[in-house]
KOLMARVO-347656 format. One record per residue (C-alpha): residue in one letter; x, y, z negated. Coordinates in nm, 3 decimals, padded with zeros to 5 digits. Each point is the difference from the previous one (the first is absolute). Layout:
REM KOLMARVO-347656
R, a, X, Y, Z
...
This chain:
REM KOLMARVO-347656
R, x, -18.465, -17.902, -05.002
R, x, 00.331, 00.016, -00.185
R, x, 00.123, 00.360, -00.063
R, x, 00.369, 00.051, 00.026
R, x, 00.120, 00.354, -00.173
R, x, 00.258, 00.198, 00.154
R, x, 00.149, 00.183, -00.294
R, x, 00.269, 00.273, 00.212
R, x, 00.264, -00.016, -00.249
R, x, 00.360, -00.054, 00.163
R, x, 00.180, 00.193, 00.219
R, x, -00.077, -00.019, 00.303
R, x, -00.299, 00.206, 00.061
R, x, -00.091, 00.338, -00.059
R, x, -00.286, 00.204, -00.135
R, x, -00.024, 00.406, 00.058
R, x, -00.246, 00.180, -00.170
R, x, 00.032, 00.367, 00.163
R, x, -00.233, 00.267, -00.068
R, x, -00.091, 00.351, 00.122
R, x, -00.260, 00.264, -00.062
R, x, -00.208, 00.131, 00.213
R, x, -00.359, 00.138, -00.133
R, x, -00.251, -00.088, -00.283
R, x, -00.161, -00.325, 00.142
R, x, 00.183, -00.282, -00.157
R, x, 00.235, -00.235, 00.149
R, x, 00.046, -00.331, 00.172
R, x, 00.243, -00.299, -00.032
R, x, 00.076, -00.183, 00.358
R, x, 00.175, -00.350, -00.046
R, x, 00.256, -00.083, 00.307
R, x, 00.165, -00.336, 00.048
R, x, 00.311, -00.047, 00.197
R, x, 00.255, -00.275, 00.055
R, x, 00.377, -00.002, -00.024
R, x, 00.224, -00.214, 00.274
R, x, -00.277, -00.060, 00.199
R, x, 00.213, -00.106, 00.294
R, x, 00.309, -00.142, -00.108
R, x, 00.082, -00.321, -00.130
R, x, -00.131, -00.023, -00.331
R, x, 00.147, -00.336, -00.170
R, x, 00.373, -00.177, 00.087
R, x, 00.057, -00.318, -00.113
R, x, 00.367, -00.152, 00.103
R, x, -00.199, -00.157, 00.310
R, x, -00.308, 00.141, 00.078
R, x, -00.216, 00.349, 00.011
R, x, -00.353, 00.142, -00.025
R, x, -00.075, 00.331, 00.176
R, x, -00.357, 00.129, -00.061
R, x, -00.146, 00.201, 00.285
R, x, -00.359, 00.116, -00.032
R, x, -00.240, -00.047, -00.295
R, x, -00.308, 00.170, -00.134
R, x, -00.226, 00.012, -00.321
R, x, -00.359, 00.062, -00.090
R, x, -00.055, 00.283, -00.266
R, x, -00.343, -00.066, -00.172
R, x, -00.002, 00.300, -00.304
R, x, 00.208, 00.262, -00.220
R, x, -00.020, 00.025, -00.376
R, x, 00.132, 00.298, -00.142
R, x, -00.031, -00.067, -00.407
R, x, 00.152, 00.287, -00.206
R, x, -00.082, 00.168, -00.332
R, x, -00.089, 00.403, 00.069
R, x, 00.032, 00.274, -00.187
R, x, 00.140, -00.188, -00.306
R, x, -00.316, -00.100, -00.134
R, x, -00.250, -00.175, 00.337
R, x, 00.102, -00.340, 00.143
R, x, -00.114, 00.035, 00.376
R, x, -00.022, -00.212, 00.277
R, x, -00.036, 00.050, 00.339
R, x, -00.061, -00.269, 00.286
R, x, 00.002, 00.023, 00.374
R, x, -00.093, -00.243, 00.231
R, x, 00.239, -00.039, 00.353
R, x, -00.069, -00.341, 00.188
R, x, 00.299, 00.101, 00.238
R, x, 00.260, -00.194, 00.224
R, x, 00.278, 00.113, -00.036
R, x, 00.365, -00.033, 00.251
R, x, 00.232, -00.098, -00.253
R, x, 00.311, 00.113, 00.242
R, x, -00.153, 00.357, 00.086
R, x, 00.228, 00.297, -00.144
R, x, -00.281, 00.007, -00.244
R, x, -00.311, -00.187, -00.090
R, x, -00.287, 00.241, -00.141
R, x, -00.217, -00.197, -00.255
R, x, -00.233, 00.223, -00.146
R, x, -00.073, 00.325, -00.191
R, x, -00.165, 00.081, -00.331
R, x, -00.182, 00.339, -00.131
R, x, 00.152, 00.084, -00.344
R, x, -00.093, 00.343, -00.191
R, x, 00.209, 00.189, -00.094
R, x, 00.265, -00.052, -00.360
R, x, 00.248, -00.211, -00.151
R, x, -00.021, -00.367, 00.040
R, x, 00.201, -00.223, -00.261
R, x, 00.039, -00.412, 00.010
R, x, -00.023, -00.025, 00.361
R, x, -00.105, -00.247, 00.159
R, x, -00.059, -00.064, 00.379
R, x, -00.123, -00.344, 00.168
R, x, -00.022, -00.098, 00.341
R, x, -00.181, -00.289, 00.056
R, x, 00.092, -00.175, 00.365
R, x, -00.254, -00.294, 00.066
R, x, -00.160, -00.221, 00.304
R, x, -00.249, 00.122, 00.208
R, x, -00.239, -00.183, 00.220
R, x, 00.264, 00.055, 00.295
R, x, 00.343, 00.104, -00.195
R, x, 00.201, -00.175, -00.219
R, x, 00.099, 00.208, -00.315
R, x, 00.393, -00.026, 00.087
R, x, 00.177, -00.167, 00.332
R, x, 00.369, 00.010, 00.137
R, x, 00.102, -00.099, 00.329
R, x, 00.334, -00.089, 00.080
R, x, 00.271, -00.281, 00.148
R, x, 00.242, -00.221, -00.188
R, x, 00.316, -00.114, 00.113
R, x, 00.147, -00.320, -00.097
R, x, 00.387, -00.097, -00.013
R, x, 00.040, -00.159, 00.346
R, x, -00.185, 00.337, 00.151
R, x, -00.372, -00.164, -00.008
R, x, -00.263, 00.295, -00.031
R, x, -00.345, -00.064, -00.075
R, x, -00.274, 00.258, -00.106
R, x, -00.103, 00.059, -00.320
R, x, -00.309, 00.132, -00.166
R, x, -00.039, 00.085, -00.375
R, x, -00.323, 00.071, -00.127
R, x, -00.224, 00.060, -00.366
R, x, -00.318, -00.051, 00.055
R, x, -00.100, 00.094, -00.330
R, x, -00.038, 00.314, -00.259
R, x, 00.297, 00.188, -00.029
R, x, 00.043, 00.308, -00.264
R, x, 00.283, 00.275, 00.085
R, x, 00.010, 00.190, -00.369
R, x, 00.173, 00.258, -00.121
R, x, 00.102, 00.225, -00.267
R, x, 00.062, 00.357, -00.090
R, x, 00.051, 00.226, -00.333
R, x, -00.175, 00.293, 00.131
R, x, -00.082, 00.238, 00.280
R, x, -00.173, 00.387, 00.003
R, x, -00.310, 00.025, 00.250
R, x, -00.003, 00.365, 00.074
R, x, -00.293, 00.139, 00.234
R, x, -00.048, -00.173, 00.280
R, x, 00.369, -00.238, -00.074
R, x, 00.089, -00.274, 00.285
R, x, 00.157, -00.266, -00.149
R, x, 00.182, -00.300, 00.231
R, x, 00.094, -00.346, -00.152
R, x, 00.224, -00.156, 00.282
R, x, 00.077, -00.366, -00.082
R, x, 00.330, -00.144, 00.176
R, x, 00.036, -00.369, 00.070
R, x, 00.316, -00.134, 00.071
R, x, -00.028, -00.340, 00.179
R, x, 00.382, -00.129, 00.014
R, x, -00.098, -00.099, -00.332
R, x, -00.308, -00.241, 00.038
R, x, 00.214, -00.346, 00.124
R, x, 00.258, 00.051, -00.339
R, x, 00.034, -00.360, -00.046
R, x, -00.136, -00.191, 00.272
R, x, 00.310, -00.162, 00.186
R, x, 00.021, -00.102, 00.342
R, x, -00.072, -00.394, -00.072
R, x, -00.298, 00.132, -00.126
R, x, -00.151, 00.156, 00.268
R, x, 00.175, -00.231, 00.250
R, x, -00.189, -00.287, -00.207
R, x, -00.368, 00.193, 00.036
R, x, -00.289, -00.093, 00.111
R, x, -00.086, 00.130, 00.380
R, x, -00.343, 00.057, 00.108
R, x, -00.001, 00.001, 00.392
R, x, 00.324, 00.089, 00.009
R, x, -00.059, 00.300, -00.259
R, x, 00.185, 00.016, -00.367
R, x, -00.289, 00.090, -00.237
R, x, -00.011, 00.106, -00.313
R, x, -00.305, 00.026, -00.240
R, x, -00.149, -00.138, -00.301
R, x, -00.073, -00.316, 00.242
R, x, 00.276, -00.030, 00.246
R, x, 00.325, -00.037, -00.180
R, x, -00.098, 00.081, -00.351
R, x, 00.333, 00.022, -00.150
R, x, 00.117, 00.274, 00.253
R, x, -00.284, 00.151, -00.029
R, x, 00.061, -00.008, -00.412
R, x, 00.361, 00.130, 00.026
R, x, -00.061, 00.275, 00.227
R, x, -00.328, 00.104, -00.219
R, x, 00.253, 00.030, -00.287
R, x, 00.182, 00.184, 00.152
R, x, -00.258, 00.266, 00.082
R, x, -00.121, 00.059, -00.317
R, x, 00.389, 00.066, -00.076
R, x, 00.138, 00.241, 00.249
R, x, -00.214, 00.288, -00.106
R, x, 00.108, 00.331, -00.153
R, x, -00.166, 00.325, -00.097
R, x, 00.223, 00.328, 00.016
R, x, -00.182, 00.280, -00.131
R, x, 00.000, 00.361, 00.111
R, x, -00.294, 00.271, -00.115
């Protein structure tokens, strides 16, 4: 199975890391996933239009990797096997236990893969051609996906909640696919897909352009 890595590096996404104390038990770090423009059109070309609609993803584990305490590189897993609605308000992933202290060199993973019934990551939607055609579209990785990201440093006090919200902003996963592109597509009855075997090179650009649309903001 290929892996693709999903380094969230850009701007359009955002990562909180919020804390606050409450007793002497250690704390926990819940990942959320949301998506940005979940209803509007997301790519114009001079002619033509995509406009995603519903979608979901499978979230298989969280890695939180961090060195605590200045001196003890720790590591803490947690398994999910979730479906999640990937145009909910929010999308809970999973939580992880972490003791209490400071935690330097970050870094969280969330791994989104296939399951025996879910695909790792699908998008539903409709494209519009220039003479007002509209066929539905599906976009969908059926393969390992890794959501990573980075952070200096955050303070676990007793008991400290921290949330990691990812933001995913889809007007920006068709940059560079024109309208003779997708108006030149291969339908399957009647349906635009796109996947590592239907339509490779869509499939390609708009893969690209996943692993570039990512961005971490920072706030402990």
């Amino acid at each position: 199975m290929q892996k693709s890595v999903l380094s969230i590096m850009v701007v359009a996404a955002l990562l909180l890391l919020a804390s606050c104390s409450k007793d002497d038990n250690g704390g926990q770090l819940s990942y959320q996933l949301k998506t940005k423009n979940p209803n509007a059109t997301v790519s114009r070309t001079s002619s033509g239009s995509v406009t995603w609609t519903s979608g979901s993803a499978y979230a298989d584990k969280i890695e939180f990797e961090a060195e605590k305490d200045d001196d003890n590189e720790v590591e803490y897993e947690s398994r999910v096997a979730r479906r999640i609605d990937l145009f909910a308000p929010v999308s809970q992933l999973g939580n992880i236990s972490l003791p209490p202290g400071r935690y330097e060199e970050i870094e969280i993973e969330v791994d989104l893969a296939p399951s025996i019934t879910d695909t790792a990551f699908i998008l539903r939607g409709s494209f519009t051609n220039n003479i007002g055609y509209t066929v539905p579209v599906v976009f969908y990785i059926n393969e390992l996906l890794e959501f990573k990201a980075e952070a200096e440093d955050i303070s676990i006090g007793s008991a400290a909640d921290i949330t990691a919200l990812t933001t995913l902003d889809l007007s920006q996963l068709t940059t560079g696919i024109t309208e003779s592109m997708l108006s030149s597509a291969t339908l399957t009855n009647g349906v635009l897909v796109i996947s590592a075997t239907s339509n490779a090179a869509l499939y390609s650009v708009i893969l690209s352009n996943i692993n570039n649309i990512d961005d971490v903001e920072l706030d402990d």
